[in-house]
Backbone bond lengths (Angstrom), bond angles and torsions (degrees), N, CA, C in turn:
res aa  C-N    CA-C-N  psi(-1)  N-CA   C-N-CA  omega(-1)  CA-C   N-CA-C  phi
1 X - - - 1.470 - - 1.523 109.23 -
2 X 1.755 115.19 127.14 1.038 117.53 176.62 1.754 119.68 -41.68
3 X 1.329 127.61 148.00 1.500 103.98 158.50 1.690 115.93 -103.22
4 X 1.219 110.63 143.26 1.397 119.78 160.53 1.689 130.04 -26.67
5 X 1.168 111.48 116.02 1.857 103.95 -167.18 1.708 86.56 -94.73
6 X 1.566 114.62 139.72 1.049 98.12 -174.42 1.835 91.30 -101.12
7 X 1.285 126.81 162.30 1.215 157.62 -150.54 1.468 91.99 -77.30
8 X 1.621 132.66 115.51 1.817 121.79 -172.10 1.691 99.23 -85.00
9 X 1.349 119.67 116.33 1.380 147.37 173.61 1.570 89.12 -39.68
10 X 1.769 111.84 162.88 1.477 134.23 124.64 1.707 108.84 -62.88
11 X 0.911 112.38 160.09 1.725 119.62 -150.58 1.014 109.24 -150.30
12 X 1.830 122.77 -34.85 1.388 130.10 174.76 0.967 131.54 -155.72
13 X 1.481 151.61 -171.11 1.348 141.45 -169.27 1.680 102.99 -77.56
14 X 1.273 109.80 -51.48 1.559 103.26 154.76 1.182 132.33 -2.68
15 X 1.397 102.88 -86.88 1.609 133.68 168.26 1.835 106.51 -33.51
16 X 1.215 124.93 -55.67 1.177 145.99 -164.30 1.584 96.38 -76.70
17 X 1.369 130.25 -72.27 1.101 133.73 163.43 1.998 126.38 -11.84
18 X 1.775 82.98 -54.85 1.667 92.85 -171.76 1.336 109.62 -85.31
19 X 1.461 116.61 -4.76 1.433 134.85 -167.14 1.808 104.57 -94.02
20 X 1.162 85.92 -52.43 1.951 95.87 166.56 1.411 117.91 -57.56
21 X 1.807 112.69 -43.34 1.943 100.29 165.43 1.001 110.45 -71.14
22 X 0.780 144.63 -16.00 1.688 127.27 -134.68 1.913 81.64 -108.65
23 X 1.048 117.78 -43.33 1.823 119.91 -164.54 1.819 81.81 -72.04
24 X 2.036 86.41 142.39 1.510 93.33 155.09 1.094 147.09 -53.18
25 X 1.163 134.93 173.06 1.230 134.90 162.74 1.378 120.79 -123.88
26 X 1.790 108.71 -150.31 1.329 112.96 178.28 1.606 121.44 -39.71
27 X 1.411 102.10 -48.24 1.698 130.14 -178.23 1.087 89.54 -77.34
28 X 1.590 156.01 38.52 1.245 136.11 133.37 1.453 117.47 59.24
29 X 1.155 131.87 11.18 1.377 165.80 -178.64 1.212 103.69 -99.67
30 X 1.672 114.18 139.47 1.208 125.08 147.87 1.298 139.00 -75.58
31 X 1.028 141.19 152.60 1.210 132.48 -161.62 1.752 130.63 63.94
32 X 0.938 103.69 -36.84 1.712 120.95 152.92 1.825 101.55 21.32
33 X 1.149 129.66 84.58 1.128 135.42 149.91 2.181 123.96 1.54
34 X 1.294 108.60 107.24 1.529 72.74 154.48 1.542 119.12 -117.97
35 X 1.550 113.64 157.48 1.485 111.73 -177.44 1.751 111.81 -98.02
36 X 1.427 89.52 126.68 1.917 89.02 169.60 1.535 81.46 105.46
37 X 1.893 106.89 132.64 0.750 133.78 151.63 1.627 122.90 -57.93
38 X 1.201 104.18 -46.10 1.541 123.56 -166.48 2.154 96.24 -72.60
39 X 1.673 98.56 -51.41 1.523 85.49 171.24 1.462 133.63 -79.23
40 X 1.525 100.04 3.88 1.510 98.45 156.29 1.360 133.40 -83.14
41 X 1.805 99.19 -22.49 1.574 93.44 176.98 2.002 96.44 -97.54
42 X 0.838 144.63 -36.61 1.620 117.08 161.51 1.725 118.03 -36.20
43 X 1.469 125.27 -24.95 1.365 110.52 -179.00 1.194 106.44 -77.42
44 X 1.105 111.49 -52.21 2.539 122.35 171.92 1.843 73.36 -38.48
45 X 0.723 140.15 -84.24 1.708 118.38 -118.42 1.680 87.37 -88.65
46 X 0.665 134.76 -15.67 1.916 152.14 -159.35 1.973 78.84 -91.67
47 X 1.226 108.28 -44.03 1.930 101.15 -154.95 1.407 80.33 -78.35
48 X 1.243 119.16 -37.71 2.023 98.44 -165.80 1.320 116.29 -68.40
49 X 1.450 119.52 -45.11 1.114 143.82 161.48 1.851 120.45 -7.01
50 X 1.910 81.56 -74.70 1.302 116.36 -172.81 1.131 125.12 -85.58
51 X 1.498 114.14 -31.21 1.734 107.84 -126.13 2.081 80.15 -127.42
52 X 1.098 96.52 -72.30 1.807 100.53 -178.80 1.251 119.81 -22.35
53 X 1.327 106.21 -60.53 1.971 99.00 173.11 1.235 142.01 -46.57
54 X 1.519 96.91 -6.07 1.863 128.61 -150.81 1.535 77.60 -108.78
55 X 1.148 128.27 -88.86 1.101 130.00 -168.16 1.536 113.68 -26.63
56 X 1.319 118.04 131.28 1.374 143.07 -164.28 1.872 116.30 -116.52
57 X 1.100 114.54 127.73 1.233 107.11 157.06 1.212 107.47 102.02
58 X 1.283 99.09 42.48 2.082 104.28 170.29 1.308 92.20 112.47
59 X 1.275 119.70 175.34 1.920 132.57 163.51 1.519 83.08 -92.25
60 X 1.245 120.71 90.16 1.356 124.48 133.33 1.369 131.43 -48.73
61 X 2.009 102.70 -12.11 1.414 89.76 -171.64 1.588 89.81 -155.35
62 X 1.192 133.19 114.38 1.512 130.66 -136.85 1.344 102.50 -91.64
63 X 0.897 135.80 -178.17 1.744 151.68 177.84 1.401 91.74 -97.29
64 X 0.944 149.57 -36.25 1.652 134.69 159.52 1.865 122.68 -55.08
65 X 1.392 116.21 -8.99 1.103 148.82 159.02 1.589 129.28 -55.03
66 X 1.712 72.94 -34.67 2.353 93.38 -177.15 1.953 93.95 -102.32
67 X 1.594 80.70 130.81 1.812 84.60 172.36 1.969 107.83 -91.52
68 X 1.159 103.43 159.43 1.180 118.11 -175.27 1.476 106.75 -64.49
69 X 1.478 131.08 107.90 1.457 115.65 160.87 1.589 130.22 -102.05
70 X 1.011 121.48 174.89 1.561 131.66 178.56 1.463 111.32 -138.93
71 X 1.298 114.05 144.85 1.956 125.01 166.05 1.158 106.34 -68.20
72 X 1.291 96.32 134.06 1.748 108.64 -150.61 1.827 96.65 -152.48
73 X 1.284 130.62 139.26 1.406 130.32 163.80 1.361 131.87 26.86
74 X 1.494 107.21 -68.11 1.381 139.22 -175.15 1.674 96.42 -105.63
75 X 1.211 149.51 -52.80 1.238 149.70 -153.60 1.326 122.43 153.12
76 X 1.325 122.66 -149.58 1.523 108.96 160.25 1.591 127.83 -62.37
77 X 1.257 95.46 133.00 1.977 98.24 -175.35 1.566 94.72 -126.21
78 X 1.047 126.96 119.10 1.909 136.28 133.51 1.592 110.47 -66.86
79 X 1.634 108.86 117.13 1.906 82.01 166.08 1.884 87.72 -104.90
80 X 1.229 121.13 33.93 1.452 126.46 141.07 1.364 108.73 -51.09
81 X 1.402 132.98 -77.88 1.117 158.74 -174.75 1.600 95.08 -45.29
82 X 0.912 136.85 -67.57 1.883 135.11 -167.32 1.305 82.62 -57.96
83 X 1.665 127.54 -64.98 1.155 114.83 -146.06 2.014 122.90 -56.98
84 X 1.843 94.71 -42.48 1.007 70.59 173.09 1.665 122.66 -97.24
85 X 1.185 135.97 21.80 1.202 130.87 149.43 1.449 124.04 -31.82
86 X 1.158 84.24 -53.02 1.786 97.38 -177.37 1.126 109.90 -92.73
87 X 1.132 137.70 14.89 1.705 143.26 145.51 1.061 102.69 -69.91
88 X 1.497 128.45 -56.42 1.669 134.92 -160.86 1.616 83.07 -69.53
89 X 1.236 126.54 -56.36 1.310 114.78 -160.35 1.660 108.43 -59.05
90 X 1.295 110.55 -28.32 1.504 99.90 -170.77 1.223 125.89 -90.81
91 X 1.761 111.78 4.95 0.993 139.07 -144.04 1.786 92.40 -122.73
92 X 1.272 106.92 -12.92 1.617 98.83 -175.25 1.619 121.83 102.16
93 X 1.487 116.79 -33.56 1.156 122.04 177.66 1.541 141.86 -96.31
94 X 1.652 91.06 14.19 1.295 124.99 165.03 1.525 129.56 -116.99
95 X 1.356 121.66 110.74 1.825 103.01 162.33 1.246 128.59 -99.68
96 X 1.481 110.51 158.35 1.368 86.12 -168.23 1.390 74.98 -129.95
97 X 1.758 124.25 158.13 1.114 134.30 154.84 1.793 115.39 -164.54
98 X 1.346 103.20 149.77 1.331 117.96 176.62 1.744 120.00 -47.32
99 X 1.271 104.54 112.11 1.680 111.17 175.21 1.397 118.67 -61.12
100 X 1.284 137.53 146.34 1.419 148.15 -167.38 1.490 107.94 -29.45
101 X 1.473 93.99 152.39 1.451 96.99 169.13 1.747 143.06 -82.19
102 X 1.391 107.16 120.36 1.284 118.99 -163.10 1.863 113.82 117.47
103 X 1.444 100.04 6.41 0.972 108.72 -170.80 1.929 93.71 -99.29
104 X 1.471 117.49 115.47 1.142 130.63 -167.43 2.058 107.98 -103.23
105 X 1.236 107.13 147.60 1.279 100.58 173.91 1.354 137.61 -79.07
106 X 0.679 146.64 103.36 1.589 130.59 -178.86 1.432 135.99 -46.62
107 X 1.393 126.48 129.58 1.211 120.21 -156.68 1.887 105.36 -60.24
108 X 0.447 98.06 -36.12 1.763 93.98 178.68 1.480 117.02 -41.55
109 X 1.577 98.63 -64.21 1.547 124.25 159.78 1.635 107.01 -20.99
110 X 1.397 97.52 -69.49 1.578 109.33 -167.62 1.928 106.18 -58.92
111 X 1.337 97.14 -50.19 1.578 98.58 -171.02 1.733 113.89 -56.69
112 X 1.415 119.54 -35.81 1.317 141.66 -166.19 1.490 74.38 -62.75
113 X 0.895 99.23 -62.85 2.706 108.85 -154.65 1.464 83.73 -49.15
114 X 1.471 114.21 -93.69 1.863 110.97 -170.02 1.675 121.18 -16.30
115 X 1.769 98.10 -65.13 1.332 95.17 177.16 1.490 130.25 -52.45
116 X 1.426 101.58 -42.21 1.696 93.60 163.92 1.364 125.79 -69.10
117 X 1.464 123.53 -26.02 1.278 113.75 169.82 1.746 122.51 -86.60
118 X 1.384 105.41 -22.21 1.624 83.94 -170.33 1.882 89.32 -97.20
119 X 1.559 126.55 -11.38 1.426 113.08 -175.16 1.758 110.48 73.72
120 X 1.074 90.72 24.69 1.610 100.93 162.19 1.893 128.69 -165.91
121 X 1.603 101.26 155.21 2.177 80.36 -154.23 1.370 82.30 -73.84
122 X 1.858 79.19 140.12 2.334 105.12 173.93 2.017 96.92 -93.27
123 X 1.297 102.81 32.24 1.488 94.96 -179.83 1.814 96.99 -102.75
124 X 1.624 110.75 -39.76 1.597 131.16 174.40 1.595 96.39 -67.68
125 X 1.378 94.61 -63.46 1.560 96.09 -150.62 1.837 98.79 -88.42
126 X 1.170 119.06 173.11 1.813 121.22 172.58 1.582 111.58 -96.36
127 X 1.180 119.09 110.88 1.129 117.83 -168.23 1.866 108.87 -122.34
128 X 0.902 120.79 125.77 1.621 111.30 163.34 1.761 120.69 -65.74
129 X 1.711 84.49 138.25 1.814 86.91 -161.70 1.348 86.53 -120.58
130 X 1.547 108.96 -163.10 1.261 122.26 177.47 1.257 116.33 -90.10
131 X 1.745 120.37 137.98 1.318 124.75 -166.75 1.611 99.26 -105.32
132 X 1.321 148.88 -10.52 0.923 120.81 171.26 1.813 105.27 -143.36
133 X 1.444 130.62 155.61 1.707 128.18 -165.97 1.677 106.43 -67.09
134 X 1.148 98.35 128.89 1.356 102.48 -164.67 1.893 105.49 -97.70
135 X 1.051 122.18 133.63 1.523 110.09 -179.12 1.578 104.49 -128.46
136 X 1.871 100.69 143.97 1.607 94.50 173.54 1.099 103.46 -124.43
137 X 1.414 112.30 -172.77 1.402 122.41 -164.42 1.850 97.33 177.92
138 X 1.367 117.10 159.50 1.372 144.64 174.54 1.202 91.25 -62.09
139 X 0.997 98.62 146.35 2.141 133.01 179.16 1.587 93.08 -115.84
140 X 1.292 124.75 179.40 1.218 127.15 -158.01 1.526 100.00 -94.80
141 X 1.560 116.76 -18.40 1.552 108.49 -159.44 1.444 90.69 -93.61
142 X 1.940 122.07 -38.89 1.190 128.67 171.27 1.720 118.13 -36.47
143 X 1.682 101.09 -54.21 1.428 106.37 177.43 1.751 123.64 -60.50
144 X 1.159 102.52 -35.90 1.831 124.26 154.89 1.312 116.74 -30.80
145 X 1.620 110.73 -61.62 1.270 119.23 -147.42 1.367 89.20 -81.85
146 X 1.584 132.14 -25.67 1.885 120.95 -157.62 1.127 81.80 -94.00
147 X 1.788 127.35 -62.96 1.166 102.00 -166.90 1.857 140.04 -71.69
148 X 1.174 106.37 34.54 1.561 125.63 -177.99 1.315 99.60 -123.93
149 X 1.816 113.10 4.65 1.682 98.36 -179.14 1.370 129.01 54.86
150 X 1.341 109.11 36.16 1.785 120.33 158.98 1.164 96.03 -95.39
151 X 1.583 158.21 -37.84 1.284 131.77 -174.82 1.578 117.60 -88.94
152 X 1.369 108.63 15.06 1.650 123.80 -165.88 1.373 123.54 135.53
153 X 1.168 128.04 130.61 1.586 126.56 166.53 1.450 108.32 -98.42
154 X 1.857 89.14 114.53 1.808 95.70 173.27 1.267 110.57 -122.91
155 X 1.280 104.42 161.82 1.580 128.49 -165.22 1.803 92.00 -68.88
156 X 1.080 114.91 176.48 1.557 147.67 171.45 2.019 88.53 -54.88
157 X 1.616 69.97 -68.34 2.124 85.78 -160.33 1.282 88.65 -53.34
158 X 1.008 128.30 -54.76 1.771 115.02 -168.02 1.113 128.14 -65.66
159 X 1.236 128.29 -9.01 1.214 135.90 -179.20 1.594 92.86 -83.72
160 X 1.509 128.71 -68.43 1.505 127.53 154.34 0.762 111.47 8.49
161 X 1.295 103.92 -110.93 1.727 113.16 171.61 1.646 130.89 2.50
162 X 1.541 86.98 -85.03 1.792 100.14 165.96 1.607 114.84 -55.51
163 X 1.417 127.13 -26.20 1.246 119.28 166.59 1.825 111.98 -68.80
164 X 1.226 120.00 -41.36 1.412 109.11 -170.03 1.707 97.51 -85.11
165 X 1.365 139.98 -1.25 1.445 116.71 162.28 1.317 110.16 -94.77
166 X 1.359 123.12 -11.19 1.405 115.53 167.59 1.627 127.01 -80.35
167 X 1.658 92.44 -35.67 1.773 89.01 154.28 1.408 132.97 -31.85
168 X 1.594 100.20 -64.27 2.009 112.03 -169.24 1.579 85.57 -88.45
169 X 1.093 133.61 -1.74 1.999 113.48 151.15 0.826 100.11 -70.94
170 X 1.763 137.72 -56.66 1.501 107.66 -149.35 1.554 110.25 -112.40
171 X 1.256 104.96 18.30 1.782 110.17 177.70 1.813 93.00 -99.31
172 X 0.923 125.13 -37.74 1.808 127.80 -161.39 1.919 79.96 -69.95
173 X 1.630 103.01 151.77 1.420 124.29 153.68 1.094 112.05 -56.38
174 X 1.622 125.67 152.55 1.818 125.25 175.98 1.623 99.20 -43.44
175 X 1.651 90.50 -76.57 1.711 112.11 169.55 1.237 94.46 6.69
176 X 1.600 102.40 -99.53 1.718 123.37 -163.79 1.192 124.52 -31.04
177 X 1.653 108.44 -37.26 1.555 111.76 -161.61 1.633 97.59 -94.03
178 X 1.414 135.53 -9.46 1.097 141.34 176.92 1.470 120.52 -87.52
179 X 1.850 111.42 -35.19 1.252 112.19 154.79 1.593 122.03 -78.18
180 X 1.380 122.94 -7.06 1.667 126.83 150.71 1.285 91.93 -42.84
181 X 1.056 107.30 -102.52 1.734 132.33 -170.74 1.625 121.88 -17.58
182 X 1.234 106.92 -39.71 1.675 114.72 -173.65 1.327 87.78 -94.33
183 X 1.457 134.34 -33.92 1.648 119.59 -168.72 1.617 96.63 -70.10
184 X 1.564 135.30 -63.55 1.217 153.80 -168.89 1.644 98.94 -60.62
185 X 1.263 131.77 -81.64 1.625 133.88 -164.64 1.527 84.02 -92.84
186 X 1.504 135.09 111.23 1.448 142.90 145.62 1.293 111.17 -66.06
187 X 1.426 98.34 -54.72 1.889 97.24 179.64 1.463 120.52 -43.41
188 X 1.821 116.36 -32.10 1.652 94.71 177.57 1.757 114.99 -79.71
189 X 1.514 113.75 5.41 1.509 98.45 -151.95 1.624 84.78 -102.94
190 X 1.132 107.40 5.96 1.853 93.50 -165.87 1.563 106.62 -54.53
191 X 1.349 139.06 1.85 1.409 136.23 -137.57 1.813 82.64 -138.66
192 X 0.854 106.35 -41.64 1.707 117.53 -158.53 2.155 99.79 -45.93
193 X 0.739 84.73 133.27 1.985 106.97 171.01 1.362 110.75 -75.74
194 X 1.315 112.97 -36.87 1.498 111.38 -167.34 1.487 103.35 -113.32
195 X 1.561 127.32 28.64 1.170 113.76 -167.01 1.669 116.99 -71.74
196 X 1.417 92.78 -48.67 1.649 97.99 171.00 1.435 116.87 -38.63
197 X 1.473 98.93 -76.12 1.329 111.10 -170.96 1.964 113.63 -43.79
198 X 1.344 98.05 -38.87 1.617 89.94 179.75 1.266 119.85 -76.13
199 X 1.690 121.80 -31.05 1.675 105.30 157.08 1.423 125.26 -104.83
200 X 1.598 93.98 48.91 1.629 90.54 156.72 1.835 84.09 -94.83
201 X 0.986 127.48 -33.77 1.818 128.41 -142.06 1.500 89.11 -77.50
202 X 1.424 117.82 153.24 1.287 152.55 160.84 1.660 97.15 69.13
């Protein structure tokens, strides 16, 4: 009797990461870019939140998968999440490139980058941030690797799924999707600088 292959899990934030480009978005497109460092790590903490419980049909995608966060400036911050971005990027299966012109960063954006790189808040201290919105997206070997099911084997429906929360991530304004977040999870914003100011907006 044949044996059962069991289905190869997401395993790490990695995994989760390359799993978030690679699913469509607004543009109904695969691979679909997202812009902003900072709104990539609100979607990881937005997918555990939201999205995991939904998912059906085994832990296709493990709780070792979710990086550890903390209330931080802006809200929840992983510099799990930066870090390995820029693994995938250095690794080939990430691109990263500058979004259109006139397209400016947002201070949040910027503060998140410093703090993860210099390891101390650039709100006290002066830190160099990022001068222009940075957007990533799957490289060809990246797009390879999900769809061969090394970063997880998902169902039809699951891919769904993860396509319609990545839509209203990357169609909503930073703004917007940050006053989601602080209106819904209060507990991460208790730390946040801009809390006021972001739900007075829209």
């Amino acid at each position: 009797m044949a044996s059962v292959t069991e289905p190869k899990k997401a395993t790490s934030p990695k995994d989760l990461i390359l799993i978030l480009l690679y699913a469509k978005g607004h543009t109904g497109k695969l691979c679909e870019p997202v812009s902003g460092r900072t709104r990539l790590m609100k979607m990881v903490f937005l997918f555990e939140k939201e999205v995991m419980r939904k998912l059906r049909g085994g832990e296709t995608i493990s709780s070792e998968a979710l990086p550890d966060f903390t209330p931080y400036s802006f809200g929840p911050f992983s510099s799990q999440v930066f870090a390995d971005l820029e693994f995938l990027v250095d690794l080939g299966f990430v691109r990263r490139f500058e979004s259109e012109k006139g397209s400016e960063v947002l201070p949040e954006e910027t503060y998140e980058y410093a703090y993860w790189q210099a390891g101390a808040d650039p709100i006290t201290e002066e830190r160099e941030g990022l001068r222009a919105e940075e957007r990533f997206s799957l490289t060809e070997i990246g797009r390879e690797f999900v769809e061969q099911g090394e970063a997880g084997e998902l169902t039809p429906e699951q891919w769904v799924l993860i396509g319609e929360f990545k839509a209203r991530c990357t169609k909503t304004p930073l703004r917007a999707l940050l006053k989601y977040l602080y209106t819904k999870y209060p507990k991460w914003a208790t730390k946040s600088k801009i809390r006021d100011e972001v739900l007075s907006e829209y």
